[in-house]
Each structure stands twice: as structure tokens, then as C-alpha cells.
MARMI-652937 format. One record per residue (C-alpha): residue number from 1; chain; residue in three letters; x, y, z. Coordinates in Angstrom, 2 decimals, padded with zeros to 5 digits, always signed. Layout:
n = NUM	chain = A	res = ALA	x = X	y = Y	z = Z
...
//
This chain:
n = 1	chain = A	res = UNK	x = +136.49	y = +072.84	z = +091.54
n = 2	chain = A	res = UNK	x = +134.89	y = +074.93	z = +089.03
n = 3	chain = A	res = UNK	x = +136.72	y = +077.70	z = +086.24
n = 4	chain = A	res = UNK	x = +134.92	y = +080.59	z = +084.72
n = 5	chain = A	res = UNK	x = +135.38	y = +081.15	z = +080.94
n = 6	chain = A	res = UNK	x = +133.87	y = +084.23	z = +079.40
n = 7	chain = A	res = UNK	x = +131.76	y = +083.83	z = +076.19
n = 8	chain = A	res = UNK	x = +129.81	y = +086.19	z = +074.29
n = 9	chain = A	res = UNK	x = +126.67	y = +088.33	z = +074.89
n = 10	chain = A	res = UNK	x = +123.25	y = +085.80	z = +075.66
n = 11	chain = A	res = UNK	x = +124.75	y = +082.47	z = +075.74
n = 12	chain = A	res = UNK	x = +121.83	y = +080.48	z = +074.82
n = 13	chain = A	res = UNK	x = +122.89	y = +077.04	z = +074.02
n = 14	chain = A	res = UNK	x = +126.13	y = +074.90	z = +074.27
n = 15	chain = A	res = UNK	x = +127.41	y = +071.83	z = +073.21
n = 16	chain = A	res = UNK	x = +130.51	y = +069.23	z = +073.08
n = 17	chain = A	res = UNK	x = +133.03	y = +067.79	z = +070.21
n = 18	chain = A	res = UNK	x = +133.79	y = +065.18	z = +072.73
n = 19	chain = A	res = UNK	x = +136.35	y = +063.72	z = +069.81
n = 20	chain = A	res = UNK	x = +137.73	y = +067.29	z = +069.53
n = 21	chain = A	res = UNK	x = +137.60	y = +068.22	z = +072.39
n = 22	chain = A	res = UNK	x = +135.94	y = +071.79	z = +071.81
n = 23	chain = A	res = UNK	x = +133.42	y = +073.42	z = +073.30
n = 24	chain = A	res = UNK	x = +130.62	y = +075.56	z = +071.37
n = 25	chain = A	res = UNK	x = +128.35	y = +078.53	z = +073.10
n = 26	chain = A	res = UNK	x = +125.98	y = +080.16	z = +070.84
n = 27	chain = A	res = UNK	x = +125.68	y = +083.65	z = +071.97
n = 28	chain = A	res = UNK	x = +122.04	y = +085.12	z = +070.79
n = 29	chain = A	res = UNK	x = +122.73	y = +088.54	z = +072.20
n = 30	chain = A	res = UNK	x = +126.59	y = +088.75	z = +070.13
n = 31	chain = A	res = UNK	x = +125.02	y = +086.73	z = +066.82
n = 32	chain = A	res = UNK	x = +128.05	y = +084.76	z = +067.40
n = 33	chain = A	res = UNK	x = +129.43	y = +081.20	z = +068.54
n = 34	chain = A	res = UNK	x = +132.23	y = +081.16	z = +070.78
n = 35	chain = A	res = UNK	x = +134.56	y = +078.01	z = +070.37
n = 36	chain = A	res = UNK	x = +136.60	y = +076.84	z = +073.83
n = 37	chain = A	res = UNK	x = +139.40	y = +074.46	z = +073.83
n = 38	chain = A	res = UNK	x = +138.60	y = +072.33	z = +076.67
n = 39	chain = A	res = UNK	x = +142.16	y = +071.47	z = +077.68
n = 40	chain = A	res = UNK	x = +143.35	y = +075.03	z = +077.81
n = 41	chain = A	res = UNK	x = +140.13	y = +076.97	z = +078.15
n = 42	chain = A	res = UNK	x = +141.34	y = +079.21	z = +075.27
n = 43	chain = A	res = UNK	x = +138.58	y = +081.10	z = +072.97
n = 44	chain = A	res = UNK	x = +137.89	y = +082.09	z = +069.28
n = 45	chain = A	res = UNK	x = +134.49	y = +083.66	z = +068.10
n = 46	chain = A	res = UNK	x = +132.79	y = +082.37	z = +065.01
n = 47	chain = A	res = UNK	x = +130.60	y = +085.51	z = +063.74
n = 48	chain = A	res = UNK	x = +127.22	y = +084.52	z = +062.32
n = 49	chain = A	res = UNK	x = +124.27	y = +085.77	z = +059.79
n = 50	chain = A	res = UNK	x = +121.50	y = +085.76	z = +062.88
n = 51	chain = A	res = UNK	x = +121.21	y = +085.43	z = +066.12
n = 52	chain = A	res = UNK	x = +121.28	y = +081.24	z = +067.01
n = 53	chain = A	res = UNK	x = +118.35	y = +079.49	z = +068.82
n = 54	chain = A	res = UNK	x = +120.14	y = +076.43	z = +069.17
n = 55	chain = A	res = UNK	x = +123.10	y = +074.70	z = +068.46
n = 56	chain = A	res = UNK	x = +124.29	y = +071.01	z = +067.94
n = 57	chain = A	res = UNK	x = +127.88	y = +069.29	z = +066.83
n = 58	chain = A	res = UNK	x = +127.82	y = +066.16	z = +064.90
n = 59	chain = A	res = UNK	x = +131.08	y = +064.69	z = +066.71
n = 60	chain = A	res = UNK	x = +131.89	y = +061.88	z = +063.43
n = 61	chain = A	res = UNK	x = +131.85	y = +064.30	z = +060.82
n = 62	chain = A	res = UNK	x = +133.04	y = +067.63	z = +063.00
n = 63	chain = A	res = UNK	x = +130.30	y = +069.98	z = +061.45
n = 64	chain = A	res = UNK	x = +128.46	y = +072.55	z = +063.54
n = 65	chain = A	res = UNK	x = +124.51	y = +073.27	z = +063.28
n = 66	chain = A	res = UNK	x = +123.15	y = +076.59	z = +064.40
n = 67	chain = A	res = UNK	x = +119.51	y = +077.32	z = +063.50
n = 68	chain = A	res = UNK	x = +119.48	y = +081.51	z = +063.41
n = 69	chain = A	res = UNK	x = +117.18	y = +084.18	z = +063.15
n = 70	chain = A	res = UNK	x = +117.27	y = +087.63	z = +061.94
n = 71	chain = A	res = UNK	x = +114.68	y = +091.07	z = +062.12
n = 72	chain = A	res = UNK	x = +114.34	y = +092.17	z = +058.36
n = 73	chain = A	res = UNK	x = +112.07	y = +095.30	z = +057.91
n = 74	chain = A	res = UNK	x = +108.68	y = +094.03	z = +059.47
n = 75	chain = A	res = UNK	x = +109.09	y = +090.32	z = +059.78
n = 76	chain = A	res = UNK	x = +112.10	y = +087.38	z = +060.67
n = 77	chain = A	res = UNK	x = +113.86	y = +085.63	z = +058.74
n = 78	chain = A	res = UNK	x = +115.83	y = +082.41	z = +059.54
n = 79	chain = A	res = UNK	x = +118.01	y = +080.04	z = +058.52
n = 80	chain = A	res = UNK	x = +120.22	y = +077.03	z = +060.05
n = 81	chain = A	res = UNK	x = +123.86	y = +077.71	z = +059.73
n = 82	chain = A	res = UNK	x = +126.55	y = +075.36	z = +058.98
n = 83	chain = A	res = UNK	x = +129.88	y = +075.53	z = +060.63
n = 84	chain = A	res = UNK	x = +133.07	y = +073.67	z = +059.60
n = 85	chain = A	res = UNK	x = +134.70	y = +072.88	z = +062.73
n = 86	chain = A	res = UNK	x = +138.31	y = +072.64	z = +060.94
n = 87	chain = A	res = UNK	x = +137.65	y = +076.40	z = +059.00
n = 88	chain = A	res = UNK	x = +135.28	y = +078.04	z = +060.93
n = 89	chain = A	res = UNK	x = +133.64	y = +078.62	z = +057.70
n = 90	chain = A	res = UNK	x = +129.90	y = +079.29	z = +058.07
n = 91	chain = A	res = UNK	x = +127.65	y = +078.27	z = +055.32
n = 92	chain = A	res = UNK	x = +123.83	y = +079.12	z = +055.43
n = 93	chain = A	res = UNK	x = +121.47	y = +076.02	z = +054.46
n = 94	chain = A	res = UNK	x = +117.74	y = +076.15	z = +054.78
n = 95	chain = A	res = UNK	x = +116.70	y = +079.59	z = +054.55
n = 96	chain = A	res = UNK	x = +113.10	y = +080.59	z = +055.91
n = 97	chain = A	res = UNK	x = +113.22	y = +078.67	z = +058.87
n = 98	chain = A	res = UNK	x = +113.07	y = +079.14	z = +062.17
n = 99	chain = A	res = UNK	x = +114.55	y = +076.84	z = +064.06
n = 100	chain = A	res = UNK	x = +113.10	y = +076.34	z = +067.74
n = 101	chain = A	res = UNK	x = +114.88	y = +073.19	z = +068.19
n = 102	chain = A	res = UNK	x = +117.67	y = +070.68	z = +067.06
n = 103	chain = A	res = UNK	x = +118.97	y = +067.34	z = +067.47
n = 104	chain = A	res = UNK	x = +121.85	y = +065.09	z = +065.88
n = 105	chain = A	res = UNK	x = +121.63	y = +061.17	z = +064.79
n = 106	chain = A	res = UNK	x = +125.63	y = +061.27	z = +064.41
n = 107	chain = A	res = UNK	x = +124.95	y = +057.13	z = +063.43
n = 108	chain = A	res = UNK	x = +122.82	y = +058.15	z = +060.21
n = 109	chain = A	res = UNK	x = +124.26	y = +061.95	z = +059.96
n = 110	chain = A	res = UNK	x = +120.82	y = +063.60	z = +060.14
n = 111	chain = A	res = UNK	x = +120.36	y = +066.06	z = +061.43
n = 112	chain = A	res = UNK	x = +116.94	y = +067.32	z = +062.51
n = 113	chain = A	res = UNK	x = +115.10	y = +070.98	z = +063.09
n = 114	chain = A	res = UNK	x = +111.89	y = +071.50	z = +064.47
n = 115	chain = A	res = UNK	x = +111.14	y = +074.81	z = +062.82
n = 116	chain = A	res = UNK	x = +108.55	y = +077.44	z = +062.11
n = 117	chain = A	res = UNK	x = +107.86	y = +078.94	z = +058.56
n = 118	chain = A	res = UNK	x = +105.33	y = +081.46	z = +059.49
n = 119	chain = A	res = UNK	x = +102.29	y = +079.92	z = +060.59
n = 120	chain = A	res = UNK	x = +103.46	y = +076.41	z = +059.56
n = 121	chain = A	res = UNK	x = +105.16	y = +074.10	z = +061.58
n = 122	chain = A	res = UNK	x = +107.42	y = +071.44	z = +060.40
n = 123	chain = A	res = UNK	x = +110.55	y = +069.32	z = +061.07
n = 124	chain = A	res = UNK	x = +113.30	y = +070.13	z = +058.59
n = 125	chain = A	res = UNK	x = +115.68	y = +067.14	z = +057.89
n = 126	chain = A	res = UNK	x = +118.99	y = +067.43	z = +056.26
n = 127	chain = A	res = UNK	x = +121.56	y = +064.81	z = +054.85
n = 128	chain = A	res = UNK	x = +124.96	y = +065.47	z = +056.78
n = 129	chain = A	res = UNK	x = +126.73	y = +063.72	z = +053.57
n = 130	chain = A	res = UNK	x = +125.17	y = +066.80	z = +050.66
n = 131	chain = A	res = UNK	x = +123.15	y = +068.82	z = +053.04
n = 132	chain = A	res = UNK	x = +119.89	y = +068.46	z = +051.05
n = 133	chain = A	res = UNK	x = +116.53	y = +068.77	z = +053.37
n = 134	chain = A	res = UNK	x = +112.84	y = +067.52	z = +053.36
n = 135	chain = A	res = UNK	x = +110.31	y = +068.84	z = +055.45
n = 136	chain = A	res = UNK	x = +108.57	y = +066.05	z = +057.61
n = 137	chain = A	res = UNK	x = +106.15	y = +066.02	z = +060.94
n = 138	chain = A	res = UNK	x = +103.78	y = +068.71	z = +061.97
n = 139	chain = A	res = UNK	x = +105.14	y = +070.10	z = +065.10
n = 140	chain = A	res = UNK	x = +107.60	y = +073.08	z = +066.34
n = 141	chain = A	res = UNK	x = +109.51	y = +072.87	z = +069.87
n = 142	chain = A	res = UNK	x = +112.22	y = +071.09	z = +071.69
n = 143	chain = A	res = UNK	x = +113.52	y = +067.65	z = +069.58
n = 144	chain = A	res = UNK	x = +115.28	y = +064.84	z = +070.98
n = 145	chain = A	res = UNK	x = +116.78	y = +061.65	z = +068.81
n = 146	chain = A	res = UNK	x = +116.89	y = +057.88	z = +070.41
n = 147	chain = A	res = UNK	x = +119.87	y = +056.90	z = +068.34
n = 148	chain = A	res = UNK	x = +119.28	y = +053.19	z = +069.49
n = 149	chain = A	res = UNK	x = +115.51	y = +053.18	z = +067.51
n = 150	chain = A	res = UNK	x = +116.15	y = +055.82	z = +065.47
n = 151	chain = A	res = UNK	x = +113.12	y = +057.69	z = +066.76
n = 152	chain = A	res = UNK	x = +113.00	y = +061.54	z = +066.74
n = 153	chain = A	res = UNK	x = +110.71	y = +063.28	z = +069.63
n = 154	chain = A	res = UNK	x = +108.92	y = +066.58	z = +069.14
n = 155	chain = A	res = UNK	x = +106.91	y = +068.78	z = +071.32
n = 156	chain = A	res = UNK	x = +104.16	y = +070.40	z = +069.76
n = 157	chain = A	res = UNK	x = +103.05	y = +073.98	z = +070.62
n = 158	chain = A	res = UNK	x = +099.47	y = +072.73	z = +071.32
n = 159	chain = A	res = UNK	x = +101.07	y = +070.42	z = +074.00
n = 160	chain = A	res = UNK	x = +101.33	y = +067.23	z = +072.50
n = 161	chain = A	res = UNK	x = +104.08	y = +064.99	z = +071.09
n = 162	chain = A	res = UNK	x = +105.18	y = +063.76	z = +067.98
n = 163	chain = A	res = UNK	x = +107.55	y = +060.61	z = +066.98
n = 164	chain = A	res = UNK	x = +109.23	y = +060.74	z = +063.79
n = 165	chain = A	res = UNK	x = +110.54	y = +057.36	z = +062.33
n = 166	chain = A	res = UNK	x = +114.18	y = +058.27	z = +061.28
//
């Protein structure tokens, strides 16, 4: 049995509050996220500063992470935006980043963003608990966490992969 829900323009990445209960589509085309409550498929749209690449929920501490980017005369800008699931409030963080990929360790509440900053690759990491960032690794594409060693996977452009002791 399957149910159709409509979300906005260029869905490009989704993700669960599985404690909530809440579904969140980040809409690239819209520069929106659209927020679903699984047990009565209604919607809400969150409007955002970009257009996401990504997005991730941290299901402990109910925040939402979408990495964005935005066309600014002859070059983009980026950012990762910070949702708060109970206001909808959207906060920017890191600005100058663009995120290409994003993963959650809800156990240490870090969250990670393989990012570009013009020609240099890096993997931002923020504190969940104040938010504050360091810039570690040397690679840019899809990121994966192994909660159980606390090791964070990157792809590198060049076709390699990092590991990132968390």
C-alpha cells in the first residue's frame, strides 16, 4: 500500500525524527523544507536562506541540519542551516561553506559536513551542545558516521576515501 504526499519544488533529500515522528524533505528547487507528520500525512513548509544540498535530524536533541547554497553576483555562497524542530526557527551557522554532504553522531551530538570553500575541501564539525565548528579532513563528497567506532567516512573527489576519528 503506498500514499502520495506532495512536497515542494526539487525534493533532494529526506530524513526521519523517528522520536517525533516527522518527516523532513528539503526541496532545492522551492529553497524550502517541507515538514510531514507521519501519522496524519499533514504538511508545513519551513522557508530557507539557500537552496539545501542535504539534510539530516539529530533525533535526541530534535534539531534540523540543512547545508544550503545560494548564487550571489558571480560566485556561491553557502552556509549550513539550523532548524529548531519545536519553532521552526532557522538559524544560519557556518557561513562559506558548501556543504556536499552530511551525517549525524546523535551519541556525541556532532554533527559533520563534508564541504567545499572554493578550491578547498574540508570536513566542517560542529558541537550540537553551542554549535561551534572546526574544520578537519581533506575531502568533499558523500559522509557516513559508524556510531558504534565513532568513525566518520568521506569520499574524496579524486576517488578515494577518508576516515575521520570522531
Amino acid at each position: 500500500r503506498t500514499k502520495t504526499v506532495n512536497v515542494g519544488a526539487g525534493p533532494v533529500a529526506i530524513d526521519v525524527d523517528t522520536s517525533t515522528n516527522k518527516i523532513f524533505v528539503a526541496n532545492r528547487a522551492g529553497s524550502s523544507v517541507t515538514v510531514i507528520d507521519g501519522a496524519t500525512n499533514a504538511t508545513s513548509t519551513i522557508a530557507l536562506h539557500g537552496t539545501p544540498t542535504s539534510i539530516a535530524v539529530n533525533s535526541v536533541t530534535h534539531m534540523i541540519y540543512a547545508p544550503i547554497d545560494t548564487f550571489m553576483g558571480n560566485y556561491t555562497y553557502g552556509a549550513v542551516e539550523l532548524i529548531d524542530e519545536a519553532t521552526n526557527t532557522v538559524t544560519d551557522l557556518d557561513k562559506g561553506i558548501i556543504g556536499t554532504g552530511l551525517t549525524i553522531d546523535s551519541v556525541t551530538n556532532k554533527i559533520y559536513v563534508a564541504n567545499l570553500v572554493q578550491t578547498i575541501v574540508s570536513v566542517t564539525v560542529f558541537d550540537g551542545t553551542d554549535n561551534s565548528y572546526s574544520y578537519v579532513g581533506d575531502a568533499s563528497g558523500p559522509i557516513a558516521i559508524d556510531t558504534v567506532t565513532n568513525k566518520v567516512f568521506v569520499a574524496n573527489l579524486e576517488g578515494s576515501l577518508i576516515y575521520i576519528d570522531g
